[in-house]
C-alpha positions in Angstrom: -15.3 0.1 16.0 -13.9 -1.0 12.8 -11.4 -3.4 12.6 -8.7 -1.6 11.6 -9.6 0.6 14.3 -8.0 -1.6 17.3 -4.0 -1.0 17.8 -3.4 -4.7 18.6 -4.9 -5.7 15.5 -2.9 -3.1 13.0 0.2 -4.4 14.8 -1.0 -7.8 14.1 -1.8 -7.0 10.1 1.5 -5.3 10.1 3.6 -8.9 11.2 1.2 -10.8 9.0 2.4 -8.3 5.9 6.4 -9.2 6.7 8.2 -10.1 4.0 5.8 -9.6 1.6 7.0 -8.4 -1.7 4.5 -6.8 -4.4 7.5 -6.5 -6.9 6.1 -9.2 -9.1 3.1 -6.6 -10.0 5.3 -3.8 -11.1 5.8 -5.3 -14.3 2.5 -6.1 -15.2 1.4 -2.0 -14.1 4.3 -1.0 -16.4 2.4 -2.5 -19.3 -0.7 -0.1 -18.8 1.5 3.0 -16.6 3.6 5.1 -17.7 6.3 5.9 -16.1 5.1 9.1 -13.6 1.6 8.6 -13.7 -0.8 9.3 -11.2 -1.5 6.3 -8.9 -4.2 6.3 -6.1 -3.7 3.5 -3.7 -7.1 2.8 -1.9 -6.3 0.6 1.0 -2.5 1.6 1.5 -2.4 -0.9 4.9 1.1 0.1 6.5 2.9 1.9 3.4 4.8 -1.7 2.1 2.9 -1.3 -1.8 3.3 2.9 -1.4 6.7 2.7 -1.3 7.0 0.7 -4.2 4.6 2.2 -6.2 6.3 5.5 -5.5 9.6 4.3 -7.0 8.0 4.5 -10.9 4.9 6.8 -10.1 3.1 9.4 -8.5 1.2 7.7 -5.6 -1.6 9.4 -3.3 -2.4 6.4 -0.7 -5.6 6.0 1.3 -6.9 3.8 3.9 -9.9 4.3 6.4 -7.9 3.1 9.3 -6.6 6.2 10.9 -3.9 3.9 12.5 -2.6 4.1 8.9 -2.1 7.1 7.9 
């Protein structure tokens, strides 16, 4: 079983990621994306970087962790 696998510990991973705010990247990915570009995001976790990502671009997300998608 992989880790991701176990409920407990996506709920877990999910309370740990609270309040975190990847806002302080967008500018940085403005610099090499344009605005509308294709973005895949390996490892999308529970969504919180998707949704931001998906604000300026166009975002396919991906994680192993069925209990993520």
């Amino acid at each position: 079983m992989e880790y991701f696998d176990d409920e407990k510990k996506v709920a877990e991973y999910i309370k740990m990621a609270e309040g975190y705010d990847g806002r302080d990247l967008m500018p940085i990915l403005a610099l090499h994306l344009k605005p509308g570009a294709s973005v895949l995001e390996l490892g999308m976790g529970p969504g919180k970087d998707y949704e931001l990502l998906n604000e300026h671009y166009r975002v396919t997300g991906s994680d192993n962790s069925h209990a993520f998608l």
